[in-house]
Residue, then its C-alpha position, 0 to 999 in steps of 0.5 A: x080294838x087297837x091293833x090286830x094281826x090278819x092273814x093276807x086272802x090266799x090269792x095275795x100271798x101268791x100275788x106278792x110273789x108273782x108281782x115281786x119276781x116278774x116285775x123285778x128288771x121293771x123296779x122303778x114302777x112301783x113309785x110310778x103305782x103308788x103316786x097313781x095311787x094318791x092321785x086317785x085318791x085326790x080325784x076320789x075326794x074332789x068328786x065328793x067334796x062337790x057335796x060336802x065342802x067341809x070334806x077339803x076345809x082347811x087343806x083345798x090343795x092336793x099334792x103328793x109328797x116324796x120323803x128320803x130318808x138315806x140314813x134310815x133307809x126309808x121312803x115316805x110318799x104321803x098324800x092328803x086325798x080321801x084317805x081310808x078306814x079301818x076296813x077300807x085297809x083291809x079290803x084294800x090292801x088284804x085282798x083282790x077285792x075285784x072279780x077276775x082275780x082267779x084269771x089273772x093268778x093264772x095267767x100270772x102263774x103260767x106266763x114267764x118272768x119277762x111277760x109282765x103285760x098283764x101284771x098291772x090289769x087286776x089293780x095290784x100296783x100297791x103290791x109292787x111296793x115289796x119289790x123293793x121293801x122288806x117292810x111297808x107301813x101305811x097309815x091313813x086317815x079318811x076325810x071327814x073321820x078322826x080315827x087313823x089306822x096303821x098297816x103293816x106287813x112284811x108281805x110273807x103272808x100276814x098284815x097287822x092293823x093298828x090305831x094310829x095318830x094322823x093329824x090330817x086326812x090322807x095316807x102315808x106310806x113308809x117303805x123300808x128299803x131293801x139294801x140292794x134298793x137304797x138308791x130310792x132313797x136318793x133325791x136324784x133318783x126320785x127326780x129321774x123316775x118322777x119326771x120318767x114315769x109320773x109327769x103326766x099326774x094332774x097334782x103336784x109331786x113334791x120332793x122333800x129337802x132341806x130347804x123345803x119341798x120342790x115341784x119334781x113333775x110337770x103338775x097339769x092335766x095332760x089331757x088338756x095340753x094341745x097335741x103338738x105340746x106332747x111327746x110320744x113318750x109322755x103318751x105312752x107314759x100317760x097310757x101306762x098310768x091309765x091301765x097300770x101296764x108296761x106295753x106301748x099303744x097301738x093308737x092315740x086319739x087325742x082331740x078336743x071338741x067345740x062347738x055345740x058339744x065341748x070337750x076334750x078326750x084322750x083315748x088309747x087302743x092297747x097294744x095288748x088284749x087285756x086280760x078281763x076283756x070277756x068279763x061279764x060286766x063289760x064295763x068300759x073304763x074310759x074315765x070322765x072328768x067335768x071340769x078336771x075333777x074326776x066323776x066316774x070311770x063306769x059312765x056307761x053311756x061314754x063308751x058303748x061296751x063293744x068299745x069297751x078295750x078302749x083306755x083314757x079319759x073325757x072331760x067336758x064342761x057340758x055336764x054339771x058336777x054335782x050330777x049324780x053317777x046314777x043320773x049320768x047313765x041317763x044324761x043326754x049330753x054324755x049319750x051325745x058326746x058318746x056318739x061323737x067320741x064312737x064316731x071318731x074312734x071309728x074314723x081313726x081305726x079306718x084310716x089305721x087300716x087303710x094306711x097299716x093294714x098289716x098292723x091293723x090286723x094285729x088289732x083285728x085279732x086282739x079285739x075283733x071279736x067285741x068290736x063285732x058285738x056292735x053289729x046287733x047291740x048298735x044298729x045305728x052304727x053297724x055301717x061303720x062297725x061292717x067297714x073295720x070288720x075283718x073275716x077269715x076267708x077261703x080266698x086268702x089266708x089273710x084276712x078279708x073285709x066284706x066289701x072286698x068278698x062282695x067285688x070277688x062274688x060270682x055273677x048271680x051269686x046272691x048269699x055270702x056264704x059262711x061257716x062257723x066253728x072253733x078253728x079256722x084251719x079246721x074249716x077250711x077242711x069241713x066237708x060242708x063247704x067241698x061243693x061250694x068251693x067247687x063251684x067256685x064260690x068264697x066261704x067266710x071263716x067265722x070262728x069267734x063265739x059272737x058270730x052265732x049271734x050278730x049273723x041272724x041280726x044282721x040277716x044283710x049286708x049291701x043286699x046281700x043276705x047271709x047264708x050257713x053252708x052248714x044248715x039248710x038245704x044246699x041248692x048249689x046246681x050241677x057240679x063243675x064238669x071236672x068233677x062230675x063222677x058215678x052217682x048212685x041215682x033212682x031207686x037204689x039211692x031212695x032204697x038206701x036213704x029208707x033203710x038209712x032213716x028207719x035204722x038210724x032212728x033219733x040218732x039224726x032228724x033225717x037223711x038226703x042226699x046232697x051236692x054239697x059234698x065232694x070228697x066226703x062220703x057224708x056230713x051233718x047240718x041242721x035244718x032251716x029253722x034248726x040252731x045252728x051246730x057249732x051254736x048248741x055245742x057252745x051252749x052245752x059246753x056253757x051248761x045252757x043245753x042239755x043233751x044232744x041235738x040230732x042233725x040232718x045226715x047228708x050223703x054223697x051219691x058219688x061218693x065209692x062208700x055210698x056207691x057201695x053201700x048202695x049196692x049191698x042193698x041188694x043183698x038181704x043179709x048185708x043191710x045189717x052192716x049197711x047201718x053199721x057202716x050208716x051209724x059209722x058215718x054219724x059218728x064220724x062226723x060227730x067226731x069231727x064236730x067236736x062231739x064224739x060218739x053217743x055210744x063209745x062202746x058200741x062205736x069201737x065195736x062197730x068199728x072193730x067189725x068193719x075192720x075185720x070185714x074188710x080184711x076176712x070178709x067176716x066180723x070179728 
């Protein structure tokens, strides 16, 4: 088969359309992607021809060319890296070929023209090429085969693959220019947007002209230069390599290691959360090189996973290069040079925010909520995790650390009290926490999904334990003196809860009275060995748990409804609408949870009732 005509993957042929318009005021990117491009694909072939020399024999010096063509309005960028196959073209450039794909299309779809933050997370700088052609052709050849293909497209929806001739390995990429784009085929321009956005690459970029071929970028491994030799604006340029994005970093790390351990690392916090942050994977694309050859960016041992919002690249010369990337996941030289670069991270991000507190919780919101895995997947770090943890709290709208709740705790308090939930404006109004902020006492708002589980794998912090204002017995003692009201106490409160408990049957696991409420007539909580409520509504919004799990009913005895309710007890015929009002209450709160009623029908019935009652003295 020498040539075939291939219809792009549904998602690319929006894809083009997307990339095309938001990026369009940021047109100059599309030389900065594809010269990324052919600089992985000179990394790509080092690292394999550490096992197979005969892959760079005849041609060992990798560099990416520039090719203006004004007269015939074209631009070529050609490299002599690893090349790519027949297939390899169509899985490339024909598809999204990554998980995450859906995400980003919506994200994409939904976000406005000038929001291009997240454009270059999913691997689709290629694609940026049609900001400025109307047709791109790509032929390319992979090291170590004599068959060469050509791809081309107008990127309206279909993509012909033909055989083709190359002379050597590598890929060349000939874009047609758009009238209005004729300036990319302008040497000075080439220069300026090379030297702007690609001085950083680790390989030379040459400019083709009459006398020959010109060095345009600087042509060395930035990572390896000393930090005083670097500007701002070559970090900031060198992190938009790394992550194909448009926003600034929020923190540099840039130091280099001697002694024991040896190497050199150069490591960004983005400015913005990236979009395939909660991906299953949970991968940690900090790249490794060994001596400047790229060996892998998924060497797990580098960067633990709740640091996985990290950008850049390590290079160490303590590992030897021919290491396979399965051995690596093992190597005990990486897992130590791991540590130490954890180490520093943290370092840094103490002192970020102790200086720029302000701007310190801007990255609390945009990566808080995987920084807090390490709590139980690094025991050893945990310490270090707790010092940059930050809560929302019932003391302040603004956030708190935890050695700053523990300086406020009452005399003799003993627990750290929290709740968990969805919203925290919402929690700050949930009935459970009334009688503790009473007395007094301060409530952590923990509202991301990853505190259900590192709260009861920590248990402690600085002996104090952790403790749900949602679950369990509350034993909170008298109320303040300002607060005390007319309780229903003695029999008549025993008679009540009975009568509630054989009514109310498996719509809850029992029924008590409390001190932990306040102005509220009632809540649910679980028990002590119960899972946690806002827990099982995670799950079965996730499919993991089936049907509800019914909660303790807790009630108020100076509450005016409990009052009442109470005293309807003595009325034979009233008991009825007693547990009305009872089931009432427990749907109520199964609203508020989240939830919603059991029975919706009998619920707007019930309700209706108590309506008419309260306006005729009759049901309806």
């Amino acid at each position: 088969m020498t040539q075939q005509t291939l219809a792009f993957q549904a998602e690319v042929s929006k894809l083009l359309q997307i990339v095309a318009n938001s990026l369009y005021s940021h047109k100059e990117v599309f030389l900065r992607e594809l010269i990324s491009n052919a600089s992985d694909a000179a990394d790509r072939l080092r690292y394999e021809a550490i096992a197979s020399p005969e892959l760079t024999a005849g041609d060992p010096t990798f560099k990416v060319l520039l090719r203006p063509d004004q007269a015939a309005k074209t631009l070529t960028i050609e490299d002599n890296g690893i090349g790519m196959s027949r297939q390899d073209l169509i899985d490339n450039l024909g598809t999204i070929a990554r998980s995450g794909s859906a995400a980003f299309l919506k994200q994409a779809t939904d976000a406005k023209e000038k929001d291009v933050s997240i454009i270059g997370q999913f691997g689709v700088g290629f694609y940026s090429a049609f900001i400025v052609a109307d047709k791109v052709e790509v032929t390319s050849r992979r090291a170590g085969s004599d068959e060469a293909w050509t791809w081309t497209s107008d990127g309206k929806g279909s993509f012909t693959v033909t055989q083709a001739t190359r002379p050597g390995r590598g890929t060349t990429i000939v874009l047609h220019l758009k009238d209005e784009h004729i300036e990319f085929a302008d040497p000075f321009t080439l220069r300026r947007v090379v030297k702007a956005h690609s001085d950083h690459i680790g390989l030379p970029v040459k400019l083709a002209n009459k006398d020959g071929e010109e060095t345009v970028n600087e042509a060395s491994a930035l990572w390896m230069r000393a930090r005083k030799d670097v500007t701002e604006e070559q970090y900031k340029e060198f992190y938009q390599h790394v992550t194909h994005g448009f926003d600034e970093p929020w923190l540099t790390i840039h130091n280099k290691a001697e002694g024991r351990l040896e190497y050199t690392a150069l490591l960004f916090v983005p400015g913005t959360r990236p979009a395939d942050l909660y991906q299953p994977e949970r991968k940690s694309p900090v790249r490794l090189y060994v001596r400047r050859v790229f060996v892998t960016d998924e060497a797990k041992a580098l960067i633990p996973s709740y640091l996985r919002f990290l950008r850049g690249v390590v290079d160490t010369e303590d590992i030897a290069l021919n290491v396979s990337r399965e051995m690596l996941q093992h190597d005990p030289v990486l897992a130590r040079i791991g540590s130490a670069l954890t180490t520093k991270v943290f370092s840094e991000l103490e002192k970020k925010a102790e200086k720029e507190p302000e701007a310190y919780e801007k990255f609390w919101e945009n990566f808080g909520p995987v920084l807090k895995e390490g709590l139980y997947e690094d025991p050893a770090k945990r310490d270090q995790v707790f010092k940059l943890a930050r809560f929302r709290s019932t003391a302040s709208e603004k956030l708190t650390s935890l050695a700053e709740y523990v300086a406020r705790m009452k005399e003799k308090q003993e627990a750290i009290y929290f709740i968990t939930g969805d919203n925290a404006a919402v929690l700050r109004h949930s009935p459970q926490i009334e009688g503790f902020l009473a007395r007094g006492y301060e409530v952590l708002l923990l509202t991301d999904a990853v505190d259900e589980f590192w709260v009861p794998a920590v248990a402690l912090y600085e002996g104090k334990k952790f403790v749900s204002v949602t679950q369990g017995a509350a034993e909170l003692g008298p109320a303040p003196a300002s607060d005390k009201q007319e309780r229903v106490e003695g029999g008549e409160l025993a008679v009540l809860i009975a009568h509630l408990k054989q009514g109310l049957g498996d719509a809850v696991k029992d029924v008590r009275a409390t001190d932990r409420l306040t102005d509220s007539a009632a809540c649910l909580v679980a028990g002590d060995t119960d899972m946690p409520r806002h827990l099982a509504r995670m799950l079965r919004a996730q499919g993991q748990l089936q049907g509800s799990l019914p909660g303790i009913l807790e009630i108020n005895p100076a509450h005016a409804l409990i009052r009442a309710m109470a005293q309807q007890m003595t009325n034979v015929g009233a008991r009825e609408h007693v547990l009305d009002l009872g089931r009432l209450l427990v749907d109520q709160e199964r609203i508020r949870e989240g939830d919603g009623p059991t029975d919706i029908a009998a619920f707007s019935k019930r309700l209706s009732d108590v309506m008419a009652r309260a306006l005729t003295g009759k049901v309806a």
